[in-house]
C-alpha positions as CSV (number, residue, x, y, z in Angstrom):
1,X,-38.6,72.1,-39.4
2,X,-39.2,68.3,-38.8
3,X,-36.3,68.1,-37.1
4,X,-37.8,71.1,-34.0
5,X,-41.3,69.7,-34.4
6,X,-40.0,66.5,-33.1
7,X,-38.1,68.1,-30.2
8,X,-40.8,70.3,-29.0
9,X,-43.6,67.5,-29.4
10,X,-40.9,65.6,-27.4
11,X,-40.6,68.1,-24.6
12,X,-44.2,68.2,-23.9
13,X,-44.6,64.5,-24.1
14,X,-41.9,64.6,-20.9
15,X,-43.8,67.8,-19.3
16,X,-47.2,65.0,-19.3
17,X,-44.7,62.6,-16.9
18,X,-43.0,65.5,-15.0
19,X,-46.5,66.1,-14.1
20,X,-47.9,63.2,-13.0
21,X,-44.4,62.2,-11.0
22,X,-45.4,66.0,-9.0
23,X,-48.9,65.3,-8.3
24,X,-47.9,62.0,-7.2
25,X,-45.1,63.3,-4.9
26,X,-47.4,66.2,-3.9
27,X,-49.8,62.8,-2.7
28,X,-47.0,61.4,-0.7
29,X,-47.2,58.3,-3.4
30,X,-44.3,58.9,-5.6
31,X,-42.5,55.7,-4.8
32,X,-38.5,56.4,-5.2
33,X,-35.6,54.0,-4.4
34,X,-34.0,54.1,-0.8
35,X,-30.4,54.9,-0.4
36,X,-28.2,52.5,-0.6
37,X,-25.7,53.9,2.3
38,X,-28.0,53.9,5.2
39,X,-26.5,50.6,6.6
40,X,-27.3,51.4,10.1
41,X,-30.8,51.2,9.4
42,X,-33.1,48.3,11.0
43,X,-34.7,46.6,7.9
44,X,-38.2,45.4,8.2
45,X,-39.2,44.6,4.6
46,X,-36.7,42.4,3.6
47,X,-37.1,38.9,2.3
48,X,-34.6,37.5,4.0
49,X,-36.5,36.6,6.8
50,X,-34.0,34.6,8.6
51,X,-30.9,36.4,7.8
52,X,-29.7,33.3,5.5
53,X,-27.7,35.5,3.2
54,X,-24.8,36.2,5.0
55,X,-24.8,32.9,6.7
56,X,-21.2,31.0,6.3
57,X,-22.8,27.9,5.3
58,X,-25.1,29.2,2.2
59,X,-22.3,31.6,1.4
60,X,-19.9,28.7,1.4
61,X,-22.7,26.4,-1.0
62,X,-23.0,29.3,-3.4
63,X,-19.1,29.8,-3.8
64,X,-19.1,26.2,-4.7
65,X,-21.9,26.3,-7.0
66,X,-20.0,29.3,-8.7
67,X,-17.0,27.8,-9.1
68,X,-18.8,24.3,-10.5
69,X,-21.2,26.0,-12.7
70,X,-20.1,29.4,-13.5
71,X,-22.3,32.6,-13.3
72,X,-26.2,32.6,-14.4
73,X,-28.0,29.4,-16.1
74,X,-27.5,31.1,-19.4
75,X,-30.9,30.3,-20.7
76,X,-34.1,28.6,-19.6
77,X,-34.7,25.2,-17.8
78,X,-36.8,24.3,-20.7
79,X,-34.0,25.0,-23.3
80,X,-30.7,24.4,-22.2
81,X,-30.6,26.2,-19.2
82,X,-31.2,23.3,-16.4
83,X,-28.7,21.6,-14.3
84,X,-28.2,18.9,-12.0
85,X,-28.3,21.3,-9.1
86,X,-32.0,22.1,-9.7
87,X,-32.9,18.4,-10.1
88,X,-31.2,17.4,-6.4
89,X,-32.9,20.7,-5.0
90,X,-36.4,19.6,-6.2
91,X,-36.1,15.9,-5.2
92,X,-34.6,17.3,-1.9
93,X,-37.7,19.7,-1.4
94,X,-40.0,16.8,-2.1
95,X,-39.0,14.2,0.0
96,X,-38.9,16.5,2.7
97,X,-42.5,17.6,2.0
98,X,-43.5,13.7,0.8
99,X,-44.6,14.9,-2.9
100,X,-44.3,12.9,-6.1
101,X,-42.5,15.7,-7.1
102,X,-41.6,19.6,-6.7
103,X,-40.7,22.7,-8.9
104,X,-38.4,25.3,-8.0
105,X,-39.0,29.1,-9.0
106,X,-37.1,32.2,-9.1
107,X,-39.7,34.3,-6.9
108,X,-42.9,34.1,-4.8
109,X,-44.0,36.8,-8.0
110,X,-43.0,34.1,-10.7
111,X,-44.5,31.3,-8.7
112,X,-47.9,32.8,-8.3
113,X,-47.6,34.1,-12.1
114,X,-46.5,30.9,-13.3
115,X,-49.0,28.0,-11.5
116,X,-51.8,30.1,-10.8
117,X,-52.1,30.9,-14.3
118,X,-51.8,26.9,-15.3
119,X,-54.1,26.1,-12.9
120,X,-57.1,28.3,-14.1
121,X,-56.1,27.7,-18.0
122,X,-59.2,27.3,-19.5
123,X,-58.2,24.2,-21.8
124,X,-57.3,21.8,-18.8
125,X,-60.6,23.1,-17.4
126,X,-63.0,22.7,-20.3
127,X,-64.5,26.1,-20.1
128,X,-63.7,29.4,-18.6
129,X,-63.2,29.8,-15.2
130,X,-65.2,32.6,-13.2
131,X,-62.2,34.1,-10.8
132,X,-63.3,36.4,-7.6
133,X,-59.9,38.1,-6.2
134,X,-59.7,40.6,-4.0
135,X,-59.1,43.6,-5.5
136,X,-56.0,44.6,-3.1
137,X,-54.6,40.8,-4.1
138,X,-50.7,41.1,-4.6
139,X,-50.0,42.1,-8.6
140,X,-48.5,38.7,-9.3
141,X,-52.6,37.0,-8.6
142,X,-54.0,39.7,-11.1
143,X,-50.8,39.0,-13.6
144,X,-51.7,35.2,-13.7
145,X,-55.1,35.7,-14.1
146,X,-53.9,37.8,-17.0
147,X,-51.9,35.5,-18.8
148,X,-54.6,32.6,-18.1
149,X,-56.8,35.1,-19.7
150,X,-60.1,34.5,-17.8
151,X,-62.6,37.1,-16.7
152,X,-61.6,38.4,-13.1
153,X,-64.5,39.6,-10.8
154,X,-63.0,41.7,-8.4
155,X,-64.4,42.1,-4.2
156,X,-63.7,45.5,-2.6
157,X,-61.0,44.9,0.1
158,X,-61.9,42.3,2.9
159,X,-65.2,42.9,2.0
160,X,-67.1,39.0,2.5
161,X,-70.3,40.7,2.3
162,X,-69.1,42.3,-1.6
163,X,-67.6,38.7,-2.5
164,X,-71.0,37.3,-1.2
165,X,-72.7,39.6,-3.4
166,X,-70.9,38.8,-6.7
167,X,-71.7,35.3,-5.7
168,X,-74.9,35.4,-5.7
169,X,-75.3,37.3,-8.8
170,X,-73.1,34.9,-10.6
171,X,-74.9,32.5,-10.1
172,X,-77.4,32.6,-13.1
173,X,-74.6,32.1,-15.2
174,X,-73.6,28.8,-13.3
175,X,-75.2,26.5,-16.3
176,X,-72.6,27.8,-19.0
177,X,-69.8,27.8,-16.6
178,X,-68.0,24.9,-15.0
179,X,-64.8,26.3,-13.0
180,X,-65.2,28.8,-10.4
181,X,-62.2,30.3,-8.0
182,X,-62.5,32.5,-5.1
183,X,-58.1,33.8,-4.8
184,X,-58.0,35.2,-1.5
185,X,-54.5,36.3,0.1
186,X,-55.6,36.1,4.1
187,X,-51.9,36.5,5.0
188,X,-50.9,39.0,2.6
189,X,-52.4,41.4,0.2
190,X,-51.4,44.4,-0.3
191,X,-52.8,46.1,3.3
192,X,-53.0,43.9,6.1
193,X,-56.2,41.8,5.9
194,X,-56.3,38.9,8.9
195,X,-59.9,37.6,8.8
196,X,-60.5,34.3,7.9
197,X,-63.2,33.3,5.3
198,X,-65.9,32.0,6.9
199,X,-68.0,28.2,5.4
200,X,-70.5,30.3,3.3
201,X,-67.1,31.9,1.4
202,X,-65.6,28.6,0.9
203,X,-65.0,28.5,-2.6
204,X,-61.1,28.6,-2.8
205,X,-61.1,24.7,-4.6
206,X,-61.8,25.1,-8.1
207,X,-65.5,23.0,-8.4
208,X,-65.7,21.1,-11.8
């Protein structure tokens, strides 16, 4: 009896996802993974902007970096997983950019996750930081504001006159609060958004 109980509640339980994967397809928003054997295809959302993974010079440097070091870091920088070859990278990437020093992350989604979320931790600040973010911001802005846990005031999308608004209403609570953060992704939220913030929306630098 348990035993078809469990299957039957476990069937429905599927149905609920069946269903929401149909309404979504039905939406033309059921995302699904490309095929892999359509090589012919011109790519335009790739990350490799330049084409540098096939180039003999990189390929050559990672065979290298294989042989010397084997395959994966097998664990993290902070425990036993860093090597000399992230150390000359970062010292590399800073002298070129003239930097006391740089770090080195895995993806443009870790990066943002990872700093963002340092920078707006309400201990180095001294009190809770009031955050105004777009609300079509990539997911990685909205995960690091997350982790940071601090309140998150979201603008409707490219809407100055919104952000302006939240502003101003914010404002009687500027005695109890010392940190404030306007993220805004000009170059690339979600949709294409190429306006740039005008002096009155110039709040970007976190104001202690």
């Amino acid at each position: 009896m348990a035993a078809r109980f469990a299957s039957s509640g476990m069937t429905a339980f599927l149905h609920t996802y069946e269903r929401h994967c149909a309404s979504l397809a039905q939406q033309g928003l059921l995302r699904q993974l490309p095929s892999s054997s359509h090589h012919w295809l011109a790519d335009f959302s790739s990350n490799d902007y330049l084409s540098l993974s096939r180039h003999p010079q990189v390929v050559d440097a990672a065979a290298q970096a294989l042989s010397r070091y084997g395959v994966g870091a097998t664990g993290s920088r902070l425990l036993s997983g860093n090597l000399d070859l992230y150390e000359a990278f970062e010292a590399r990437i800073a002298a070129d950019k003239h930097t006391e020093s740089a770090l080195v992350l895995s993806s443009g989604y870790q990066t943002n996750a990872t700093v963002l979320a340092a920078l707006i931790n309400a201990k180095v600040l001294g009190a809770e930081p009031l955050v105004f973010c777009d609300r079509l911001n990539h997911a990685s802005l909205h995960h690091a504001f997350k982790v940071a846990d601090v309140k998150q005031i979201r603008f409707r999308h490219g809407s100055l006159a919104h952000l302006s608004e939240l502003l101003n209403k914010q404002m009687v609570t500027a005695s109890t609060c010392r940190a404030w953060l306007n993220w805004h992704a000009s170059m690339m939220p979600l949709s294409t958004w190429m306006k740039p913030m005008p002096p009155a929306c110039w709040v970007s630098t976190v104001m202690v």
